[in-house]
N, C-alpha and C positions, 0 to 999 in steps of 0.2 A: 380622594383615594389616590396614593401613591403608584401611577403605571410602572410596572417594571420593566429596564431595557430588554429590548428583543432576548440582546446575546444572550443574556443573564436565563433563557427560556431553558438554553441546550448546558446541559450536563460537560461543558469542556475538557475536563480531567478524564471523564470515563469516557466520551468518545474520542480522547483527542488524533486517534490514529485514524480515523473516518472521516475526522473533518481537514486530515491535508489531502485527503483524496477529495473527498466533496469539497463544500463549504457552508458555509452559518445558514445562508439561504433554503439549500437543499435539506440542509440537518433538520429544520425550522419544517418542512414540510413531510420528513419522513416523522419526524415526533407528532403531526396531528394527522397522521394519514388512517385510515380504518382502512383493515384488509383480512377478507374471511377463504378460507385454508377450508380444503375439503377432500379428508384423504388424509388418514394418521396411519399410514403404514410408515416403512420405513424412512420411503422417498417424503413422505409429508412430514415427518417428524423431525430431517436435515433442514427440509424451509423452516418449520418452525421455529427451528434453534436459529437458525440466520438470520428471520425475522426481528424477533426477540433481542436477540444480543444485537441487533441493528440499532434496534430503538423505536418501532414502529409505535403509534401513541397507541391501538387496541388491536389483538389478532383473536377471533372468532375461530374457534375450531367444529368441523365437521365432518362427525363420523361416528354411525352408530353401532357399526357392526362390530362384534364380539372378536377381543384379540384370539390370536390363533398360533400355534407354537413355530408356523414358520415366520411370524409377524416378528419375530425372537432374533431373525438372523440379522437383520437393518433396524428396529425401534428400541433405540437405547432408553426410553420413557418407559418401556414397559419392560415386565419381568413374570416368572414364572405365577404369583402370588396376581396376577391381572387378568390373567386365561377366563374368557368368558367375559370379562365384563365389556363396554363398551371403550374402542380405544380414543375418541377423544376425551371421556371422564375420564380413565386410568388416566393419561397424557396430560392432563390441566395444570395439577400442582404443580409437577416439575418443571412444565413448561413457566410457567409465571416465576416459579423461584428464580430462573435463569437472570430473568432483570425483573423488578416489583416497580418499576415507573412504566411498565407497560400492560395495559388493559387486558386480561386472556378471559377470553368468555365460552360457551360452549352455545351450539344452536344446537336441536336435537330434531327439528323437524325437517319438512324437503325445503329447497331452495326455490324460492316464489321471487315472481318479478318484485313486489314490497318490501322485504329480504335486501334483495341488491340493493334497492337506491339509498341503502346508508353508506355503501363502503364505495370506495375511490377504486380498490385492486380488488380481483377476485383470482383464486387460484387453484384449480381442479387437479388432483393427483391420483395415480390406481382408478382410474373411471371409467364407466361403459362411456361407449359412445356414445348414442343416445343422448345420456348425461351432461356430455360435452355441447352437441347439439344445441339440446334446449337451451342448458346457461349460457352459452356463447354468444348464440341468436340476441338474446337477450341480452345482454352485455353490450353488445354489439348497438343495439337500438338505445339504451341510457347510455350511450357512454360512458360506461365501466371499462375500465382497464381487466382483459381478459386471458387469464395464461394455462396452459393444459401441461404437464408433466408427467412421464411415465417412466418406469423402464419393467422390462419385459427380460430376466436373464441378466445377458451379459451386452444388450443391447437398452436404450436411452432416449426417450424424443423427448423434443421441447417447444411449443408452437405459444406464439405471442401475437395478441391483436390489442392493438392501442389506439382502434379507430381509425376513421379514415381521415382525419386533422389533427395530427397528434404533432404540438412542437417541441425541437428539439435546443435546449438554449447553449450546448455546448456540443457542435457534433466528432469539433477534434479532439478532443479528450486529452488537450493537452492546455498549459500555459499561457495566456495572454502574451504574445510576444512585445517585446519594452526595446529601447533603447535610448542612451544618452543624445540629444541635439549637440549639433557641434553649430551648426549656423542653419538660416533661413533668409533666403535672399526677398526682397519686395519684387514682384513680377507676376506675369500669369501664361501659363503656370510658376507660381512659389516654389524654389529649389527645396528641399533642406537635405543635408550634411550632417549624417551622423558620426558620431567619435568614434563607432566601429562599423565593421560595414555590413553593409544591407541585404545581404545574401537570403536572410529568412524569411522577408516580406514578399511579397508577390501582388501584381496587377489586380488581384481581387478582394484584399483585403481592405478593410476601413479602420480609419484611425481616431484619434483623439490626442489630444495637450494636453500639459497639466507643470504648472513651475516657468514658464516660460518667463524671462523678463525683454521687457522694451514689446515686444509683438504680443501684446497682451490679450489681442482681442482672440487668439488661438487656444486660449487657455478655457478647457470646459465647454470648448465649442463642439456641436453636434458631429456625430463618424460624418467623417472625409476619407472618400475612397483616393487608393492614390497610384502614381505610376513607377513602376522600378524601370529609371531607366538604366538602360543597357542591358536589359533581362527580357527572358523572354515569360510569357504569358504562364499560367497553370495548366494543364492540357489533360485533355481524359486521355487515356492509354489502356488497351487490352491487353493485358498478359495473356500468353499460353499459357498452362499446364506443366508445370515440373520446369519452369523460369530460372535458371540458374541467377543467383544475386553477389555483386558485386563487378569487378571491373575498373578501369580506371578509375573512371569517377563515380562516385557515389548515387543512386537515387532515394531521394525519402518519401518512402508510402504513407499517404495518408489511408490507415483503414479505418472502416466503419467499426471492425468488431475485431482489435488484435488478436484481445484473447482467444476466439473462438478459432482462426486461423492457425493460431501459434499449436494448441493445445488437442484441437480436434480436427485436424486434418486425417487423411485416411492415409494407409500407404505408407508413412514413414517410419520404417523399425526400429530406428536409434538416431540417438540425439545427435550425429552429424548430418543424418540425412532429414531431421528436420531445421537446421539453420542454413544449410547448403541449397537449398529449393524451395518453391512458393508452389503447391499446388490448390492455387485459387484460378477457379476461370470468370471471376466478376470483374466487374470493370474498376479502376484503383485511381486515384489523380495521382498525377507522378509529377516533382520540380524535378527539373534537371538542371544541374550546375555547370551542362555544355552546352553549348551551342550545337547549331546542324552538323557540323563538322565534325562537331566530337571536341572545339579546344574548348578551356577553361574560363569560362567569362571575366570578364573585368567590375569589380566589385561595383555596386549602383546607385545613386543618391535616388530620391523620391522627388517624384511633383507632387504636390498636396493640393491645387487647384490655383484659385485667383489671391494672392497676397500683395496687389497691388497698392490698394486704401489702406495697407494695415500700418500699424506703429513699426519704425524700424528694430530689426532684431536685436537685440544686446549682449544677454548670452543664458546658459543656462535651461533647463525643460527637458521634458520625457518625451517621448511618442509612445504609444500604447495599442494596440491591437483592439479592434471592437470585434468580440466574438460574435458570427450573422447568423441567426439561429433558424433552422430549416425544420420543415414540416416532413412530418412522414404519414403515408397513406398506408393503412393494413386492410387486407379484406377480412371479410365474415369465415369462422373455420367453415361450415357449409360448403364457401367459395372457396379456399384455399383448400379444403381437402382435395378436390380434383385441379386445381393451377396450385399446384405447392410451391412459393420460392422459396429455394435451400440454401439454407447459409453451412457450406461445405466444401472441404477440398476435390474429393469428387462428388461431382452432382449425381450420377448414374447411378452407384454405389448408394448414394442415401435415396432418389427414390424408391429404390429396391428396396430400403428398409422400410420407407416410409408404404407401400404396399405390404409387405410381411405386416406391419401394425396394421392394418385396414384388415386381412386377410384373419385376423389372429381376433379381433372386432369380432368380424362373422364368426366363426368357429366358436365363441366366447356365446356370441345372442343364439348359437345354432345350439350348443349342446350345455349351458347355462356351467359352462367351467373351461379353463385353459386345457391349452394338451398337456397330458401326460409326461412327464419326464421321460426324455431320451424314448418316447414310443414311435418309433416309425410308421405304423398308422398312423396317427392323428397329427403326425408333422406332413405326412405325405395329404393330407385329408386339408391340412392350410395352403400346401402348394398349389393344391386343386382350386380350393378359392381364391388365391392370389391370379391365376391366369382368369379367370372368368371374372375378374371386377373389369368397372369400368376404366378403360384407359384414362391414362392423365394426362394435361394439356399442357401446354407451352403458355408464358407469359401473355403471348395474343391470340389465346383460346384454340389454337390449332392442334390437336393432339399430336402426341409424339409418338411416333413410332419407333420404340428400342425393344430390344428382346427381355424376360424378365431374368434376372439372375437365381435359378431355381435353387441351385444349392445352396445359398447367402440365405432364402428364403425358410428351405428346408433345417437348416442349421439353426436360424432364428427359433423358429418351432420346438423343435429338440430341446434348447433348453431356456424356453420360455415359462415355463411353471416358474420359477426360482427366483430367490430374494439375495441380493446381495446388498453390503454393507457399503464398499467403496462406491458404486455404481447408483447407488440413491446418494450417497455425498455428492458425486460430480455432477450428478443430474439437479440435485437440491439447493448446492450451491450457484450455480448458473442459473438458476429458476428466482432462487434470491434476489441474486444480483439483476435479473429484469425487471424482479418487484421495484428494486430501486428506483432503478431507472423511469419506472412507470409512474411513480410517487412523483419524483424531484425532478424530473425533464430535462435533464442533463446530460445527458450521456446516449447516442445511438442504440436504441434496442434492435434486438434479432427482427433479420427481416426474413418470414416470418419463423421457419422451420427449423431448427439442430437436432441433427440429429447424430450420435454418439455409440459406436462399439468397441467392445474388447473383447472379438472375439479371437482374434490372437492368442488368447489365454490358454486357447481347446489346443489340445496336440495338432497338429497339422496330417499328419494319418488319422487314416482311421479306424485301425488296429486298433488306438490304446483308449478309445473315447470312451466315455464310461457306458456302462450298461441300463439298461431300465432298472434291474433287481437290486443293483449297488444303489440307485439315484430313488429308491421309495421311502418314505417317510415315516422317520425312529420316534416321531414324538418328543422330537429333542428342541433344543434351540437353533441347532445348526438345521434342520431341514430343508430350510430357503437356500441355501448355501448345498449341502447334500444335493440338491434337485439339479445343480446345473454340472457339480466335480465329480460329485460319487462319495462314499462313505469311505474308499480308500486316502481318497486326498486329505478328509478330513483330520484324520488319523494320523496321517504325514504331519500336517498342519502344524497339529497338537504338540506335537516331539520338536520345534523348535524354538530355537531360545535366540534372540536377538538383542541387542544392545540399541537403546533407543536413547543417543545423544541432544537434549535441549526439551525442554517439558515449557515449550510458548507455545502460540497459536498453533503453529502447523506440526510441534509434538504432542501437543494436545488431543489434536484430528487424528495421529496415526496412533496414539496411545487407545483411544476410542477405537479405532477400527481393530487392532490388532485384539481389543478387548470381543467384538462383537463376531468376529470372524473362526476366533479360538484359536490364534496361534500364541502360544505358548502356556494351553490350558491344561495341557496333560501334565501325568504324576514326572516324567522327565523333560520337559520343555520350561519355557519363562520366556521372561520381559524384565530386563534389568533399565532404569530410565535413572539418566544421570544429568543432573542439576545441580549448578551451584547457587543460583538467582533466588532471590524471594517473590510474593507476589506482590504487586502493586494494583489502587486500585484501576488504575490505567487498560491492566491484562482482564479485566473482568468483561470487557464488550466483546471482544474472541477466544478467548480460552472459558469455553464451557464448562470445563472440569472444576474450577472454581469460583467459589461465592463469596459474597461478603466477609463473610467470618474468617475468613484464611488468607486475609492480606498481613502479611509481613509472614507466613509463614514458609519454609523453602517449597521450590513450586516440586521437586519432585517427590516429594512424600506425602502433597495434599493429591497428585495427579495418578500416584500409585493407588490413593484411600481409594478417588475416583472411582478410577481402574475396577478396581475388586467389585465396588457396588454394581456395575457392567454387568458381571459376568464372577461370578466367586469361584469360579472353576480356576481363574488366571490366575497363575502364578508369579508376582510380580514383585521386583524386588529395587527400592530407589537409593539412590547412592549422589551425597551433594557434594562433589568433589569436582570439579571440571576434569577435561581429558585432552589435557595438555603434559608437554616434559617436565613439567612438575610432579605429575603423578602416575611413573611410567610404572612406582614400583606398586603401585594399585592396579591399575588397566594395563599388567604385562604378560609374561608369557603363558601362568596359570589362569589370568582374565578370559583369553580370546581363546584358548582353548577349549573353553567350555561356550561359545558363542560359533552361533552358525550364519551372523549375518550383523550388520551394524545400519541403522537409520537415523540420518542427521538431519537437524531440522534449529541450523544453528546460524545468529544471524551476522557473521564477518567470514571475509572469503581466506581470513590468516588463517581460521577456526578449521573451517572445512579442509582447507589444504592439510593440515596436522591430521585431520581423524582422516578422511583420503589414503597419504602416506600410512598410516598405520594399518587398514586396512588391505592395501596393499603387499605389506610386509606378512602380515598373517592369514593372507591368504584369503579376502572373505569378504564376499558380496555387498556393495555400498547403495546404499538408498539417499538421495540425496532432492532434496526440492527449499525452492525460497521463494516469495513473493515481493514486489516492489508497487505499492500503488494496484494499479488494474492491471497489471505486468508479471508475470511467471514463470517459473518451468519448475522438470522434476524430472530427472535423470537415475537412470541406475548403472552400475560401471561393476563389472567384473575382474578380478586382475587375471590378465592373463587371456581373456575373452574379448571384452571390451575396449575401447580407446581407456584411459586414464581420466581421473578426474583433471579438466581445466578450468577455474576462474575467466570470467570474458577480463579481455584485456584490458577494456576502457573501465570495468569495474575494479580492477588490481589498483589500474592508475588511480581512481579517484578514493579506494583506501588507503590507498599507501601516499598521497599526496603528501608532502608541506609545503607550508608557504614560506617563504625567506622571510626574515624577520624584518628587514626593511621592508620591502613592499607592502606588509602588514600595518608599519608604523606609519610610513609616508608615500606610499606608493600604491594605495589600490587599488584596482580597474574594476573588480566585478561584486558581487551582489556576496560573493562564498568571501570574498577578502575580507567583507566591513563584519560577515556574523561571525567568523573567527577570529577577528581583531576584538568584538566585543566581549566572544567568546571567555578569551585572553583575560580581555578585562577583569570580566567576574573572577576567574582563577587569582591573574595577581592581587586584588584588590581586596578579598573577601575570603579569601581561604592561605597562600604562599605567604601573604604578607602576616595574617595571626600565626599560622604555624613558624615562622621563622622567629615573630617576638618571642612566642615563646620557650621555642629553644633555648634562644639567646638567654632567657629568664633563667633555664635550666645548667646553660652550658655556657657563662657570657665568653669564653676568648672561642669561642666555636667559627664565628664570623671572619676569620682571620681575613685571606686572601681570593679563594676560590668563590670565583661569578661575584666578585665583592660591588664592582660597579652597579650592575644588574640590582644587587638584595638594594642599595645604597638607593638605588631609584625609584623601586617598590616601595621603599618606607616611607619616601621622601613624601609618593603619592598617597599612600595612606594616613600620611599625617596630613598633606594636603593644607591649609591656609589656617588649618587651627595652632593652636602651640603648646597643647595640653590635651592629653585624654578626652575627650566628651564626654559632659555630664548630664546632658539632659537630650529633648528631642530636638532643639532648637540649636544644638551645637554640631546633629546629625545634619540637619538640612543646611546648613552653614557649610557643612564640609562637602556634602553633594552639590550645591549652586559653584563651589569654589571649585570643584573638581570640573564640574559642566564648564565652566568660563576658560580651564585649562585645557581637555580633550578637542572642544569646537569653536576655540577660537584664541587663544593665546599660544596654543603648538602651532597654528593653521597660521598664524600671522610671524610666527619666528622659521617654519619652512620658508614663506616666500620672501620674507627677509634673506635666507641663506639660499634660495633658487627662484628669482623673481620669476616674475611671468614671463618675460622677454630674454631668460638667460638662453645665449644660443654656445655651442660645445666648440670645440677646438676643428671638428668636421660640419660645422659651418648648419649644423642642425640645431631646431630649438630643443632645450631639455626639456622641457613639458611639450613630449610630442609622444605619437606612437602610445603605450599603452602607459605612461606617465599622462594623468589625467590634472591637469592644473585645478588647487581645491582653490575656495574662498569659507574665509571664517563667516563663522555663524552667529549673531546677536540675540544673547539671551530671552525670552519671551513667554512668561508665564501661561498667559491666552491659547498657546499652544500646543495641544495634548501633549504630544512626543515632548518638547521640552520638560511639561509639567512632569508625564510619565518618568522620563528618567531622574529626574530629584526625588521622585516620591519613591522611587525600587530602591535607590542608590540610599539615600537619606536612609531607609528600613533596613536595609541590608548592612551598613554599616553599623545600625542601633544592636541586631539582633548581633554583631560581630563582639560589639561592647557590654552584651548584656543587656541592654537598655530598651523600655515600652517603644513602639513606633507607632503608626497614625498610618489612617485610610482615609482621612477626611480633607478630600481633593479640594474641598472649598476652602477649610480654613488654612491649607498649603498654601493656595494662592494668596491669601490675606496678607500670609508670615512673609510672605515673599516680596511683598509688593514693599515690605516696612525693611528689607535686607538692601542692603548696597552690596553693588556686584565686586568683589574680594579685587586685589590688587593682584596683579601678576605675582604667581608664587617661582621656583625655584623652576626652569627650564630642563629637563636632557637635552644631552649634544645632540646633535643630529648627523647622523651616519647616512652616505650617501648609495652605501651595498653592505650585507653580513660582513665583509671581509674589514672592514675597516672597524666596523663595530666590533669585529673579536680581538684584534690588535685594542682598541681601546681598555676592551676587558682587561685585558693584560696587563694594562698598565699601571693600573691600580693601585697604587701609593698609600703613604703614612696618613698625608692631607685627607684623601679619600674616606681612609678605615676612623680616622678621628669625627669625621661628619659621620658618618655613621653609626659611631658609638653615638654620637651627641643624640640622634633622632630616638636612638633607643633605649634613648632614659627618660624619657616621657612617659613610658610603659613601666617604669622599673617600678617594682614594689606594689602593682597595681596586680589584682585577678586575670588569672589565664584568661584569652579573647577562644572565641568560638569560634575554629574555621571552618565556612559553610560549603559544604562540598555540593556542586549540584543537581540540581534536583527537575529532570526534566519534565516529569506527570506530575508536578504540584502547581497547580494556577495559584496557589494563594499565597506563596511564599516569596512572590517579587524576585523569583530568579529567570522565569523565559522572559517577565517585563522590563526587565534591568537590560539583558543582552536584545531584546527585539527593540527597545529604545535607542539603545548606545549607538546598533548595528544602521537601523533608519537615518540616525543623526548624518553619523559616519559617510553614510551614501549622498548624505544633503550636500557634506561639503564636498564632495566631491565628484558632484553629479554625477553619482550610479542611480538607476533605477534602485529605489528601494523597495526590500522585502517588506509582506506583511507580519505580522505575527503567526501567522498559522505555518506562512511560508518560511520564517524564520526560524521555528518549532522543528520543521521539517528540516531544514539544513542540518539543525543542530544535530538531530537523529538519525543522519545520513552520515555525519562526519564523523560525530564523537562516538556516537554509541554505533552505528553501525546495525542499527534496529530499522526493519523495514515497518511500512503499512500491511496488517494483513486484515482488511475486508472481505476476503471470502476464501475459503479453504478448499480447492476443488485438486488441490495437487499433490495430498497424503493418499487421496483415492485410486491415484496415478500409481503409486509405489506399493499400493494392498496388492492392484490387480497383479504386478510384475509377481509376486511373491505368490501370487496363484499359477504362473507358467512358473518360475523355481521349483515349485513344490511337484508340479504333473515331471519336468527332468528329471526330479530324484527319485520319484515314484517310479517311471522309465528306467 
């Protein structure tokens, strides 16, 4: 029996935006992890979805009690037609629809110690204590991964225990750092001299080889820690509290938990004063790039230890970072219910919540229900229990003596009945995202507590707070909602209409919440959602709203069907037009006139500047959030109130980048040079070069003079070492080995012809110096994947260009290959040694020139339009990321850049071209429901 490759396990296409965040490894362990869910409220019903469209191999649902009409304001699984029944049965189907490769089962009995020991994660949500208690305890003894999730109102906790040996195999959460060798002396300590400098490494990092030649014996040899000299050491450092950042020189914080820092700190009311300040009082490693003094150190070569015995250096090799994976200890909730560690901006502020939940516990076991909405008894009747609990302790069991903050307490209470929509997303999503983490051991989990409010949202008087007889219960959907605003906000709600730009992941989230919350449900309110994109099946592992069946269709008229199915009250209307100056006279003055607000959830910072500036001009409240990786924010900007929308800078620079076209062609230094040079490739090679034949087919004197050199080169390459159309497959891979022999090693061998390795300049510097990286050509070699891989994309790519069957059969490639002789040097380009010289050659362009170029394209003449392949970055099977993650690897060989992998070359491509981020978890549309609930209490004001 035939074992299948690992990789072959994970669904690549459909998770590919999970796996540049994770990797195969981690994917590999979230697809066989069992994890049982307990709690289909609403806060259960966001992990579930995150669960599921993760890809987790089976999620168990438990929950038997009967939905309930405020179950209505956060559980988008259920609906009016489910009242009464049990909500994890109502909840099953839809949930499995979500993705059918992952297992959805229902338990219906209590949760028994024999229960647990199938599943790896367990995750309790809306629970008695008690509840938490017993399964935790237990959890705690099997080593179960164990997570409690609530929220209560307009308040959130999140408590995680992962044992008290739980490893961590990646706690920086960031890149292996890489760099090009420039030398390695024999000694002990072994020098080595990288081609760039050494600023990222530090004293405690371990390393590894790989490519090295002459010092061989370094290559694949076990981490070696090493020394930066002229650097100083990694250093723990205490922040205060509200740390202003920045200053001469730079520091880079390594945190445990960015996101939770960035997103949930307490205190900061707009988005300047949370990039201006750090109110974390944990302890942070800090590199400084100064010395005690404060100057700027001098760049550092490494010791790597004893390289005395070894082969001397020659040239050539990587260094690579070995990621040290660190354990973490969690207590029992038991024990951390009274030692809580809070992962918080203010710690004081969250034990105060974290007693309001204890305080709200009792009240809950004392009168078998929450308090009343907005009833002043029974909130004063939990402040009363929150002062008579037992005190909590300090990390080394010493109780703390702080006062309780009564009215944070009292406020919690108040409007603690109530179900919100956004507030189980942000809690849901963060709860997800530890499931990860607990699964794949990659990443720093919470240690152990978060805890989460907005209660910002409540008027700050308390004139306008709502009343108990406004906040009692219609028997509607909105009740959970109703219990914490009042029946007037809802009302507000209703009556408006807003404009919801981009229907992807994170318009997907706010299209759901906006459905679930009821704004724009009423007879004069909407939701207009504007899309020009279709679906791919790529969008199905985070955009909920659609399924299988609706791939190619445009995404906002399946996210509007969505929509409705929510909630039929919504009024929702999709429009597949972009909202750009192309389409002023649709989204103009009678557009935004009828619009009381705009949400963009659109993935390039050109895109948002435009709908920004338009907002601006008509006057009307912007909703804006984007994610990157485990990286985010969500900003709202008022004109006229607010700062203005700004793009970060370093992200303007890296949209708006180009590369100069020489440095692309013969001059690359970095890893973003070789995927956009391969990039290139595909473009000219497989798409510019058909479309231009067949113009020429359509319009032959069209070619006259303009960019004539450039088309002249392109054809040159696409005809490539054959002399005739290709007619079969074997004239395919004839012109991909002739192309290979030309890219990595006949261009590579005529640069250093025309700038030897030894050329020194007129100021007495070598020209292969500085970020001019001296290449060496490359020798053909079937045996070797990346070679093989790029003839086998190229070869197909060029077949499907001509019409013509291709082949996957790697084996008989090599066979055909081994009987081919390597093509003879075809036709060279000049070589330009900056654009400027290459655009003067443009120019130059001549009779001779335009005569070689008719000749090349009459090899086409008379032959079937060619197919250009425009590409396609969520298709694995069509040899277009294999083509560019080949080319781009090659490219880095000769020219010793650390090369990309493919996931990581996936990701370049998606960062540059498309401008499309990763979105693994959605917690920042939740960020823009809540603002839209303080908009709503102003206008009601």
């Amino acid at each position: 029996m035939t074992v299948p490759e690992t990789s072959k396990l994970v669904d690549e296409e459909l998770y590919s935006r999970q796996l540049y965040v994770l990797d195969l490894p981690a994917m590999q362990k979230i697809q066989g992890a069992k994890v049982l869910l307990s709690g289909l409220q609403g806060l259960g019903a966001e992990v579930a979805k995150n669960l599921v469209l993760m890809g987790v191999g089976s999620l168990t649902l438990h929950d038997p009690h009967p939905t309930c009409w405020s179950d209505l304001a956060a559980q988008f699984f259920l609906s009016e037609q489910d009242l009464e029944r049990s909500r994890a049965e109502a909840s099953q189907e839809l949930v499995a629809k979500l993705n059918r490769a992952v297992q959805v089962c229902i338990h219906t009995g209590d949760i028994t110690k024999e229960l647990l020991l199938d599943f790896q994660v367990v995750v309790l949500t809306t629970s008695k204590l008690e509840e938490q208690l017993k399964v935790g305890t237990l959890c705690h003894k099997l080593g179960v991964c164990f997570l409690v999730a609530d929220t209560r109102g307009l308040v959130g906790q999140l408590f995680c225990d992962f044992g008290e040996d739980f490893t961590v195999q990646d706690p920086t959460e960031a890149e292996p750092l890489t760099a090009a060798i420039q030398h390695i002396s024999q000694g002990s300590p072994g020098i080595l001299t990288l081609k760039t400098e050494a600023q990222n490494f530090c004293d405690v990092d371990l390393v590894t080889f790989s490519g090295i030649e002459g010092m061989v014996e370094l290559n694949g040899c076990d981490p070696r820690p090493i020394h930066v000299r002229g650097k100083p050491t990694l250093s723990t450092t205490r922040l205060s509290t509200q740390a202003p950042i920045g200053g001469t020189h730079s520091l880079v914080l390594v945190l445990g938990d960015r996101f939770s820092l960035y997103l949930f700190q307490h205190g900061a009311r707009s988005r300047t004063q949370m990039q201006d300040r750090i109110e974390y009082n944990e302890l942070l490693r800090v590199r400084s790039h100064t010395d005690e003094a404060g100057s700027p150190l001098e760049d550092g070569t490494l010791e790597i230890g004893d390289t005395a015995n070894f082969s001397c250096y020659l040239s050539g090799g990587i260094v690579t970072e070995v990621k040290r994976p660190k354990t973490v200890s969690h207590k029992p909730l038991d024990v951390a219910l009274l030692q809580p560690h809070v992962v918080a901006g203010e710690a004081y502020h969250a034990r105060c919540l974290h007693q309001a939940f204890r305080a709200l516990h009792q009240f809950q076991h004392l009168h078998g229900r929450l308090p009343q909405p907005w009833d002043p008894v029974d909130a004063a009747m939990v402040v009363g229990l929150a002062r008579s609990l037992e005190p909590l302790k300090g990390t080394g069991g010493e109780p703390l003596e702080e006062p309780l903050d009564e009215a944070l307490v009292q406020t919690v209470a108040l409007s603690s009945a109530g179900s919100l929509s956004p507030m189980a997303a942000i809690m849901g999503a963060v709860a997800a995202q530890e499931v990860l983490k607990a699964i794949s051991g990659k990443f720093m989990p919470l240690d152990q507590w978060l805890y989460f409010d907005a209660l910002d949202c409540l008027p700050e008087d308390g004139e306008h707070l709502p009343k108990p007889e406004d906040c009692a219960p219609r028997h509607c959907r909105y009740d959970g909602q109703i219990a914490v605003f009042g029946a007037g906000f809802q009302e507000k709600l209703s009556r408006q209409h807003y404009l919801l730009v981009g229907a992807g992941a994170i318009g997907c989230e706010l299209l759901k919440g906006f459905a679930l919350v009821g704004l724009g449900a009423g007879t004069s309110g909407g939701v207009t959602v504007a899309d020009m994109d279709h679906i791919e099946r790529s969008n199905l592992s985070r955009q909920f709203l659609f399924s299988t069946v609706d791939i190619g269709r445009p995404k906002a008229e399946v996210a509007a069907e969505a929509a409705r199915r929510l909630n039929s009250d919504l009024q929702v209307t999709a429009l597949t037009y972009p909202l750009d100056p192309t389409t002023e006279h649709i989204y103009g003055n009678n557009f935004f006139s009828r619009v009381d607000g705009v949400a963009a959830a659109l993935d390039s910072f050109q895109a948002r500047h435009y709908v920004a500036a338009r907002c601006t001009h008509y006057l009307k409240p912007l909703l804006e959030a984007g994610t990157q990786g485990t990286s985010g924010d969500a900003s709202v900007f008022v004109p006229w109130v607010t700062e203005t929308y700004r793009a970060p800078a370093s992200a303007l620079a890296s949209e708006n980048a180009t590369y100069p076209v020489c440095t692309l062609r013969h001059f690359p230094s970095t890893v973003e040079h070789t995927v956009q040079w391969a990039r290139d490739e595909f473009e000219g090679l497989f798409c510019l070069s058909a479309e231009t034949i067949n113009h020429h087919q359509q319009a032959p004197t069209s070619l006259a003079e303009p960019d004539g050199l450039k088309v002249l080169t392109l054809l040159q390459e696409a005809l490539g070492v054959l002399r005739e159309r290709p007619q079969t497959w074997q004239d395919c891979v004839v012109w991909a080995l002739g192309h290979w022999q030309l890219c990595f090693h006949n261009s590579i061998i005529q640069l250093l012809n025309r700038f030897p390795p030894d050329k020194v300049l007129e100021d007495g510097t070598l020209f292969w110096s500085g970020s001019k990286q001296c290449p060496k050509p490359l020798e053909f070699d079937a045996s070797q994947d990346t070679h093989l891989l790029y003839v086998l994309a190229a070869a197909n790519l060029y077949a499907q260009m001509h019409g013509l069957p291709g082949s996957r059969d790697q084996t008989a490639l090599r066979e055909l290959l081994k009987s081919l002789l390597l093509p003879v040097p075809q036709h060279l380009a000049p070589i330009f040694p900056n654009d400027l010289e290459l655009s003067r050659a443009s120019a130059e362009f001549g009779p001779e020139q335009l005569k070689k170029l008719h000749k090349v394209l009459e090899v086409w003449s008379g032959s079937p339009p060619l197919k250009p392949l425009k590409f396609e970055k969520d298709n694995d099977s069509n040899f277009h990321v294999d083509f560019v993650a080949a080319a781009a690897s090659l490219r880095a060989q000769n020219y010793g850049i650390p090369p990309a992998n493919r996931a990581q070359t996936k990701s370049l491509i998606l960062g540059r071209a498309s401008e499309l981020w990763a979105r693994l978890f959605q917690p920042l549309p939740p960020l823009q429901q809540l603002w839209l609930a303080c908009w709503a209490w102003s206008c009601i004001r």
